[in-house]
C-alpha positions in Angstrom: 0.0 0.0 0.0 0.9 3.5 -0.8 2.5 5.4 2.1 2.4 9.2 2.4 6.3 10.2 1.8 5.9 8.2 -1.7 2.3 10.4 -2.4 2.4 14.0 -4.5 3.1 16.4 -1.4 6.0 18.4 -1.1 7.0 17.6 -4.7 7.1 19.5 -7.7 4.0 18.1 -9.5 3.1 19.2 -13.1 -1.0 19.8 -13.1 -2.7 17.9 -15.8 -5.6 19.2 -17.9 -7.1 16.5 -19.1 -8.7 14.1 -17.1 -6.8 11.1 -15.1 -8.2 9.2 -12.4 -4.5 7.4 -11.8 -3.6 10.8 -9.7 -5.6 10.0 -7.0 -3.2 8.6 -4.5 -5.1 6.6 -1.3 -3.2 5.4 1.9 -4.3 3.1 4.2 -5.7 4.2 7.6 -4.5 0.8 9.5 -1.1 2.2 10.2 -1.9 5.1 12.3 -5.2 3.6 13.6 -2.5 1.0 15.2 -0.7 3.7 17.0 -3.7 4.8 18.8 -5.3 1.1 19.3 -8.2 1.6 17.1 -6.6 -1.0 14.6 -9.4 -3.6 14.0 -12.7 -3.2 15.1 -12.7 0.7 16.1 -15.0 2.2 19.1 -16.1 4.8 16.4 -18.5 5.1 13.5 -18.4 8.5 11.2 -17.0 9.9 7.8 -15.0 12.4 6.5 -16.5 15.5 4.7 -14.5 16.9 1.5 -15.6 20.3 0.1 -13.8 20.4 -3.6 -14.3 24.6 -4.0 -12.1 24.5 -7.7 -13.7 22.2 -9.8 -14.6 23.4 -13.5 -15.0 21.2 -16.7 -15.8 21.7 -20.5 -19.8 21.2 -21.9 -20.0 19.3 -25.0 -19.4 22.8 -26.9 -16.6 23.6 -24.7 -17.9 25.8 -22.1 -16.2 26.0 -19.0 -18.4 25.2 -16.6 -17.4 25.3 -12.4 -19.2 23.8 -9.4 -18.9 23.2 -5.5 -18.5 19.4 -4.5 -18.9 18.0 -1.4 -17.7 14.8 -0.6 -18.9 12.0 2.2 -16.2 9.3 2.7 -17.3 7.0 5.4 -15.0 6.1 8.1 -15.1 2.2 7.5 -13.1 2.7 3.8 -9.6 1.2 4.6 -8.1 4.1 2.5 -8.1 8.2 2.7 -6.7 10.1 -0.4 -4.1 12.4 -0.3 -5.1 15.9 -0.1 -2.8 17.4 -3.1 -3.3 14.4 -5.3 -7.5 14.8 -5.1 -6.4 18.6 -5.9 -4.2 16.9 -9.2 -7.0 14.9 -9.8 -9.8 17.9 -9.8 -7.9 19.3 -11.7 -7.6 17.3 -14.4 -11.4 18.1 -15.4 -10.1 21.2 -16.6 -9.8 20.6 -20.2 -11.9 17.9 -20.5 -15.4 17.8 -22.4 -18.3 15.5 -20.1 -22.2 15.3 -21.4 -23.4 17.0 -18.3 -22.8 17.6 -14.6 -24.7 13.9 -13.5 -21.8 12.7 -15.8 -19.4 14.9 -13.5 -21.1 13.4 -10.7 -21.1 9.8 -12.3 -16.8 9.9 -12.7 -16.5 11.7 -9.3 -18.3 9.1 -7.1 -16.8 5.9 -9.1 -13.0 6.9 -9.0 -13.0 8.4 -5.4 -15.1 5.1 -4.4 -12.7 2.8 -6.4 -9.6 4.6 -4.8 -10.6 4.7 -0.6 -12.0 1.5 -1.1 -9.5 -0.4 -3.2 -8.4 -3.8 -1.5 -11.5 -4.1 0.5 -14.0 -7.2 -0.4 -17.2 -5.4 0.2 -16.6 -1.7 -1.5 -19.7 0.7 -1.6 -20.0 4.4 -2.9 -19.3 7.1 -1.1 -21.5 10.2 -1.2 -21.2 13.3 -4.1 -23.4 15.7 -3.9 -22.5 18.8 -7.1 -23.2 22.5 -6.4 -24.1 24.1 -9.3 -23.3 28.4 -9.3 -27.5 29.0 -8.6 -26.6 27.1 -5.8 -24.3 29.0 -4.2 -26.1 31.8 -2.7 -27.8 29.0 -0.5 -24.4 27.9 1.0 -24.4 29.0 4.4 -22.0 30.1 7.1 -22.0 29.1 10.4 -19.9 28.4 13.5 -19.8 24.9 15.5 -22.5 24.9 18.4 -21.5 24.6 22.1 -20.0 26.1 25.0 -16.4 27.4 23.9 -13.3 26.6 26.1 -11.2 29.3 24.6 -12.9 31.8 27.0 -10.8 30.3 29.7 -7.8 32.0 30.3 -5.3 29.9 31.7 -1.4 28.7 31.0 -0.3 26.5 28.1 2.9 24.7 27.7 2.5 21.4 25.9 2.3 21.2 22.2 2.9 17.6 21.5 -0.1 15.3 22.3 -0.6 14.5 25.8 -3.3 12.5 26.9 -2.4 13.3 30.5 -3.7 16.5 30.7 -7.4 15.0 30.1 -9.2 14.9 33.4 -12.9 13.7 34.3 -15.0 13.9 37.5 -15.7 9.8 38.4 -17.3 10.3 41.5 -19.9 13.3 40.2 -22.7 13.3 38.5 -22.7 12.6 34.9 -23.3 15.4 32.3 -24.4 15.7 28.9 -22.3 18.5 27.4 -21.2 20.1 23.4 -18.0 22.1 24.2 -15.8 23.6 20.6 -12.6 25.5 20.7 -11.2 27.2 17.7 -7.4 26.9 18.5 -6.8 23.3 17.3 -3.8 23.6 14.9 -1.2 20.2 13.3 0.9 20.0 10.6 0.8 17.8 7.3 2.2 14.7 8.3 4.8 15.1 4.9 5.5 18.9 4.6 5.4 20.1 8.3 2.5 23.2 6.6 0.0 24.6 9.2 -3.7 23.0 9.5 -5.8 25.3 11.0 -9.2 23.9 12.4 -12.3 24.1 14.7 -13.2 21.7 16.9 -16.2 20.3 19.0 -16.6 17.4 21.0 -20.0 16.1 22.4 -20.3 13.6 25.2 -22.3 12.7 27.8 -20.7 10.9 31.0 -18.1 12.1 33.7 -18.0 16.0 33.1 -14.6 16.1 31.6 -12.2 19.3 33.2 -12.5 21.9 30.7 -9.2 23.5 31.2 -7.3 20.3 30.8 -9.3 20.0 27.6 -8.2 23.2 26.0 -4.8 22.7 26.9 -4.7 18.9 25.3 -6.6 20.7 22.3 -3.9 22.9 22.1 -1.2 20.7 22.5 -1.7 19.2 19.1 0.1 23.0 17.8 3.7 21.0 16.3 2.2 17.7 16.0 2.1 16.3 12.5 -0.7 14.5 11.6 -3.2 14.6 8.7 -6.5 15.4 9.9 -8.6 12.5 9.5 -6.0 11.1 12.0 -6.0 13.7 14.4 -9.5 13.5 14.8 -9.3 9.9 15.5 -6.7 10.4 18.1 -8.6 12.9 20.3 -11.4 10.8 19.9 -9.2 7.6 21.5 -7.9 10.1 23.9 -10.9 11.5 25.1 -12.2 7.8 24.9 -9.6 6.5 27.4 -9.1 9.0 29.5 -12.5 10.1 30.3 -14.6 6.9 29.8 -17.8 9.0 28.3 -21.0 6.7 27.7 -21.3 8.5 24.7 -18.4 10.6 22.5 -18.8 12.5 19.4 -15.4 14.5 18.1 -16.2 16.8 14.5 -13.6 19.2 13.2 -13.7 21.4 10.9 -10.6 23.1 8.9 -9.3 25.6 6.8 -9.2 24.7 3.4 -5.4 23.8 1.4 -5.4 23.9 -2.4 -9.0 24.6 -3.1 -10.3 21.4 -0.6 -11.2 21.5 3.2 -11.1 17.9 5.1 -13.8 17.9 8.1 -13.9 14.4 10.0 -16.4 13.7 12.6 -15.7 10.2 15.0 -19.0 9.8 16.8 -19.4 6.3 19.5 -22.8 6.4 18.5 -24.8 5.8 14.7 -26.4 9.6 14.3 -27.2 11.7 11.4 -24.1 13.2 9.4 -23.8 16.8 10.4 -24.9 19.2 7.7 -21.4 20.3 5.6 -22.2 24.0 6.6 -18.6 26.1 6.5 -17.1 28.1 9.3 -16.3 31.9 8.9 -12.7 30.7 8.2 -13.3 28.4 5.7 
């Protein structure tokens, strides 16, 4: 299986106008899951949600045409794609003439199935859903809901991962609680580049010390990670350390080359949150 240092990023990459479906480069999630114990049957259900925002294609009479995609790539694949090769591969629509957008939408959801579910036995399709420009105006903007821990002012010295500063109150009453922060920041696992991101975790069990959870939010600041893994790491953390009944971790961040990556890890099967944007996205 393809592993991230032999994938597109931090390499001089010439951008193809025609379309290829061979750029898309997928890499298996077992690896990292198997740092963070959540190799073979995880404690999490969930998916990741892609916004494309630089797709554009030819009409039959060689119109450019450009839409907003949105992407829903269930947790269970065995794959993610690499963020600058689904860029490459976008981009590859440039020049290239298709019937119509449901053909658009046809090629999209085959070759991004084919590619994050490629050695499994039982692939499915993943979700594709094609913003045309009349659409656009609808697109809203909103922040995550909940309480926010970045109105506590307190000291932070930790910006590796550490687990140990998540805290939880065993012998109190359990609570039910949506807390966000917007001060979770990583770096591409390859090229070191800053991920900026939002981030809100809902759970209901022993009320979880809010400081502690800022700080282990923050902590992440130099760690290098792409985000789909990240997410799944504060979710094991959290998951561990707290013992919630019940533990739902969604982030959402900035966009990198036309594409923003939003995972959500819930404990529970629940609706897919709506793919509605942040202010910084």
């Amino acid at each position: 299986m393809n592993s991230p240092e032999q994938s597109p990023l931090g390499k001089a990459s010439p951008y193809a106008d025609q379309y290829d479906a061979t750029l898309l480069f997928p890499i298996a999630r077992a690896d990292k899951r198997a740092e963070i114990g959540a190799d073979g049957k995880t404690p999490f259900f969930g998916a990741d949600l892609w916004t494309a925002y630089e797709l554009s294609w030819l009409n039959p009479r060689g119109k450019p045409q450009v839409a907003l995609v949105q992407f829903t790539i269930p947790c269970e694949t065995p794959n993610i794609v690499e963020s600058k090769s689904f860029k490459l591969y976008l981009g590859s629509f440039t020049n290239t003439k298709f019937d119509s957008v449901d053909d658009v939408r046809a090629r999209l959801r085959a070759d991004i199935s084919e590619a994050v579910w490629r050695g499994s036995a039982t692939p499915a399709m993943v979700g594709v859903r094609v913003l045309l420009p009349e659409q656009f105006d609808q697109q809203p903007i909103h922040e995550l809901d909940g309480l926010s821990l970045d109105r506590l002012d307190l000291e932070c010295t930790q910006y590796q991962p550490d687990p140990s500063l998540l805290t939880a109150a065993f012998d109190e009453s359990p609570v039910t609680e949506v807390l966000t922060s917007d001060l979770l920041k990583s770096n591409c696992l390859v090229t070191g580049q800053p991920d900026w991101g939002s981030v809100q975790i809902s759970y209901s069990g022993p009320q979880i010390d809010q400081a502690g959870l800022l700080q282990y939010i923050v902590s992440f600041r130099n760690h290098n990670e792409f985000h789909e893994q990240c997410v799944e790491r504060i979710f094991m953390d959290i998951w561990r350390h707290c013992r919630p009944v019940k533990l739902t971790v969604y982030a959402r961040y900035t966009r990198r080359g036309g594409l923003d990556i939003n995972p959500w890890r819930t404990s529970h099967p629940g609706a897919v949150p709506a793919n509605v944007r942040t202010a910084r996205q």
